[in-house]
C-alpha angles and dihedrals in degrees: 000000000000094000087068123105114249092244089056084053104049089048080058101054091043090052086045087047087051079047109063098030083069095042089041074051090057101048084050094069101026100266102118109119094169108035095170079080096077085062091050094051087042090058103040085054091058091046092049088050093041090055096047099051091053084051098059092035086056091046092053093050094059101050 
């Protein structure tokens, strides 16, 4: 994941975000046959934000 552009990045937060609205959606009426997913989503959102913020903090060191 850290080899991937900012702007890749950013794209896949945005599309994790979409994510676990529609499965919070589903728990919320009862729908939710996985609900381990939640904590997947949950994670891989961390992750996303982690790797974005080391990104940044590495572009601001170099200029």
């Amino acid at each position: 994941m850290r080899d991937k552009e900012p702007d890749t990045l950013q794209e896949h937060l945005h599309e994790l975000r979409r994510e676990i609205f529609n499965l919070r959606m589903q728990k919320g009426s009862g729908q939710l046959s996985q609900p381990h997913q939640l904590r997947r989503v949950r994670r891989e959102i961390a992750r996303t934000k982690m790797v974005l913020s080391e990104t940044r903090k590495v572009e601001v060191s170099h200029e």
